[in-house]
VEXDREN-2710 file (C-alpha; in Angstrom, 1 decimal):
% VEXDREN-2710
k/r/px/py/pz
1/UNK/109.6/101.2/150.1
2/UNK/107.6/99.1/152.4
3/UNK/109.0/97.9/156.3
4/UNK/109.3/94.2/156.5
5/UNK/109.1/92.8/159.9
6/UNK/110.2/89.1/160.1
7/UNK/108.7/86.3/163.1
8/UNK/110.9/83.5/163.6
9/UNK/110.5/80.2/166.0
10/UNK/111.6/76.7/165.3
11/UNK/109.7/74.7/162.5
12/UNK/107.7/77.6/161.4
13/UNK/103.8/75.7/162.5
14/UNK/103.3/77.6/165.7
15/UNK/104.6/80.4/167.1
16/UNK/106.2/82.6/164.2
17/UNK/103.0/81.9/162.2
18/UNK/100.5/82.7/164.4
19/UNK/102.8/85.9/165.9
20/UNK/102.6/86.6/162.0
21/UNK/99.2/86.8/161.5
22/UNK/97.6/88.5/164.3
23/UNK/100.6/91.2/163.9
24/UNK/99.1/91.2/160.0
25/UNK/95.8/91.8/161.4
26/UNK/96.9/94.7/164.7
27/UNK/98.8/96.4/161.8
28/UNK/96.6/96.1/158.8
29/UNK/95.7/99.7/159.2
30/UNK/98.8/100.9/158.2
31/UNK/100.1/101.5/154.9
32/UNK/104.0/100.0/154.2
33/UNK/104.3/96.9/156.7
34/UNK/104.9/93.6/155.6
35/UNK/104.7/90.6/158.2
36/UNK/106.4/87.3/157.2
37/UNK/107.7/84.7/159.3
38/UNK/110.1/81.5/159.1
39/UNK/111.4/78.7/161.1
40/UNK/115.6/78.0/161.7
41/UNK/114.5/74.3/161.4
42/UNK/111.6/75.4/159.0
43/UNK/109.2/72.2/158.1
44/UNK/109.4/73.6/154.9
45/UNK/106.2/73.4/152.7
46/UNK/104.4/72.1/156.4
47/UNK/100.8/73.6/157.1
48/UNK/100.3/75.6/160.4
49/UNK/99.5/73.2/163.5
50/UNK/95.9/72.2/164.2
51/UNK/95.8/73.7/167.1
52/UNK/97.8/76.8/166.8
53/UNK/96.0/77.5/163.6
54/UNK/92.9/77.5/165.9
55/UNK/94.1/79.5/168.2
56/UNK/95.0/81.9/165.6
57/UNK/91.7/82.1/164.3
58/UNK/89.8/82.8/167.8
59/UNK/92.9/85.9/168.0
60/UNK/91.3/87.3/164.3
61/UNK/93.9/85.3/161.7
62/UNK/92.6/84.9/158.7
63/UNK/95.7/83.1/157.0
64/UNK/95.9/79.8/159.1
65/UNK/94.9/78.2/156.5
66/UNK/96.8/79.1/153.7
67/UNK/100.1/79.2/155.9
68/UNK/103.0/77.6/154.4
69/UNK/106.3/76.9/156.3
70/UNK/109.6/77.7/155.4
71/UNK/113.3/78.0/156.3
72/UNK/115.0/80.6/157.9
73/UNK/118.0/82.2/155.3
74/UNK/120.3/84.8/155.3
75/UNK/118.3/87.0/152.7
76/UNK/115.2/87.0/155.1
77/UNK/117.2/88.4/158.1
78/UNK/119.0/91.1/155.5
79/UNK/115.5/92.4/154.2
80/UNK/113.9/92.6/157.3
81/UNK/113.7/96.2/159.5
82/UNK/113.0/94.3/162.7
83/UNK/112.9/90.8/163.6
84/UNK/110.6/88.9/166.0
85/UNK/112.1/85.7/167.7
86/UNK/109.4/84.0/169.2
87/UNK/112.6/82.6/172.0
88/UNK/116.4/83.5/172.9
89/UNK/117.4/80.5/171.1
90/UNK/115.8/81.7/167.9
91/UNK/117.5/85.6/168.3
92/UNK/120.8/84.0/168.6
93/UNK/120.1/81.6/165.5
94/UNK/119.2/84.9/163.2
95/UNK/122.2/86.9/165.1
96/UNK/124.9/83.6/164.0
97/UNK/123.5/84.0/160.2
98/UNK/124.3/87.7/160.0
99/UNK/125.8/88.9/163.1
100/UNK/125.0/92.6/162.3
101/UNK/121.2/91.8/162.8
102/UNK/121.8/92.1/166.6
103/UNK/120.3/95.3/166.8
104/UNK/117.2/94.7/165.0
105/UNK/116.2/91.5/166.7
106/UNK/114.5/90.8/169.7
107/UNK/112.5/88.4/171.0
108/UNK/108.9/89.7/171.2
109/UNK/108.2/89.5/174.3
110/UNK/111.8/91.6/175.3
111/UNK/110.5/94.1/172.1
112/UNK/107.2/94.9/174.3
113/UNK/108.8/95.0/177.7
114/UNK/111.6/97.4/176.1
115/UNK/109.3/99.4/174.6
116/UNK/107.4/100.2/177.6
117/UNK/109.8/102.1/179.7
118/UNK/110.3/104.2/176.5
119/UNK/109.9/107.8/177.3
120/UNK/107.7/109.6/174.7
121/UNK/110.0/112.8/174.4
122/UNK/112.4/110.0/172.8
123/UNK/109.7/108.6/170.5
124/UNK/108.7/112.5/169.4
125/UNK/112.0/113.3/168.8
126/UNK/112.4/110.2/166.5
127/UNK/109.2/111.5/164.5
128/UNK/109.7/114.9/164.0
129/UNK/113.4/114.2/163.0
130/UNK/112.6/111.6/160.1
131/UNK/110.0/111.9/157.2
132/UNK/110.8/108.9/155.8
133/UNK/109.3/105.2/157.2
134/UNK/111.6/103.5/156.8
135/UNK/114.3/106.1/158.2
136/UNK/111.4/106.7/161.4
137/UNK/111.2/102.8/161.8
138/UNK/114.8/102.6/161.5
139/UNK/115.3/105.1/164.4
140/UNK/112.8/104.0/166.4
141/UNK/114.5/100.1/166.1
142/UNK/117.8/101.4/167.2
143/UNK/116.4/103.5/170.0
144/UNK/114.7/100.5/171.4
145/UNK/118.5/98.3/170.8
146/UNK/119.8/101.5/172.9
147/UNK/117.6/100.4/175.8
148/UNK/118.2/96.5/175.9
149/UNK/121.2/96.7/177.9
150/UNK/119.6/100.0/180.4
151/UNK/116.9/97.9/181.9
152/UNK/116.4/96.2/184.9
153/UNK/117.1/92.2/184.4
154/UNK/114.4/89.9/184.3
155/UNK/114.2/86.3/184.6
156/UNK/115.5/84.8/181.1
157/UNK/112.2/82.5/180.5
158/UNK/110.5/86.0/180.7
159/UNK/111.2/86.5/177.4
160/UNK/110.6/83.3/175.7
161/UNK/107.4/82.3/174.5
162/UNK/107.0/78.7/175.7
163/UNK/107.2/76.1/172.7
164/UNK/103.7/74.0/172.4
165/UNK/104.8/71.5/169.3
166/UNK/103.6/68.3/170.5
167/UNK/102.8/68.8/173.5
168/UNK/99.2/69.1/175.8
169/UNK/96.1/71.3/174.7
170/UNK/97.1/73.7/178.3
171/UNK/100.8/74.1/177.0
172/UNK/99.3/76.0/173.7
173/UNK/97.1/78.0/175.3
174/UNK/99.9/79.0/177.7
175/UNK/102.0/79.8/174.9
176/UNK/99.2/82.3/172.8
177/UNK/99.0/83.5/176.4
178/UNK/102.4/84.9/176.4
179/UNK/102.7/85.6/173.0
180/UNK/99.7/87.9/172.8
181/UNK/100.4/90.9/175.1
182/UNK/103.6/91.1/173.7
183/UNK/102.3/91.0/170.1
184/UNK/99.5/93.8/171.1
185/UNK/101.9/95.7/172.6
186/UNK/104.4/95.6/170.1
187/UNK/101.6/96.2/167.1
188/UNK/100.3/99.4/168.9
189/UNK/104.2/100.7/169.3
190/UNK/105.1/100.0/165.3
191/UNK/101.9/101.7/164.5
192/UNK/103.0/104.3/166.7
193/UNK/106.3/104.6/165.2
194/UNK/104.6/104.1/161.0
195/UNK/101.8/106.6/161.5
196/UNK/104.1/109.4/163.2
197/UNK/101.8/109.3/166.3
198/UNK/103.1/109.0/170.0
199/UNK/101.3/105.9/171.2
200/UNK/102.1/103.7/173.8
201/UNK/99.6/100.7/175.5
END
């Protein structure tokens, strides 16, 4: 049984796609994952964005192309192991569909920042107490839910990743600029976590 991880942003075009791709791509090594994404106002049956699909490209996506957008649902969110908002608006729009999904969703950027105080003694104790992927991934998810509230605050934009539909060239480069540390860091935890290796950035 494979691990799905789900990216969701607004209309599915920018964000969510291209945090979907390059996540394909940082995971691709591992056996198990599935990466999909959707939008809670989904431009369903939309193509990526010009420019995000470029950016996504120069970051090693080889999907732009042949992404198609679609709506967020309730059956996405159930199937998923973990789910990536690409914004706090976006986490409390999966969280009102199925209120359970709290602990599994984060926004990226809060996924990365979380993971990083992590201690490894926690992560090998996840790994040598689960055989299973899913159960591992499923541990490893809640530990990092554990930790959300432990942490020191931070500013809320420090979690969003800014939203570039329609707006200047800059604005899109600033948002692949947030989006990508987070997404690197966040792909070498999971593969961490699915290969049964402690690895942190």
């Amino acid at each position: 049984m494979s691990v799905q991880i789900l990216t969701v942003c607004s209309g599915n075009i920018c964000r969510s796609p291209m945090a979907e791709q390059i996540l394909r791509v940082q995971l691709e090594p591992v056996h198990g994952l599935e990466v999909a994404s959707a939008g809670t106002i989904g431009l369903t049956g939309s193509p990526m964005d010009e420019r995000a699909a470029r950016l996504a490209e120069r970051l090693g996506s080889r999907d732009a192309d042949a992404h198609c957008a679609r709506a967020l649902d309730i059956e996405m969110v159930r199937g998923s192991n973990l789910v990536f908002a690409m914004a706090r608006e976006h986490r409390k729009a999966v969280v009102e569909l199925l209120p359970r999904a709290a602990r599994k969703t984060f926004t990226i950027r809060e996924f990365a920042r979380i993971t990083s105080f992590l201690s490894k003694e926690d992560i090998r104790d996840i790994l040598e107490t689960n055989d299973d992927l899913t159960e591992r991934f499923d541990a490893a998810i809640g530990l990092v839910a554990d930790e959300r509230g432990m942490l020191p605050p931070v500013a809320p934009s420090e979690d969003d990743v800014v939203d570039p539909y329609g707006r200047t060239d800059d604005i899109f480069v600033q948002s692949a600029e947030q989006l990508m540390p987070a997404v690197t860091a966040s792909a070498s935890f999971i593969r961490g976590i699915a290969s049964g290796a402690v690895v942190f950035q």
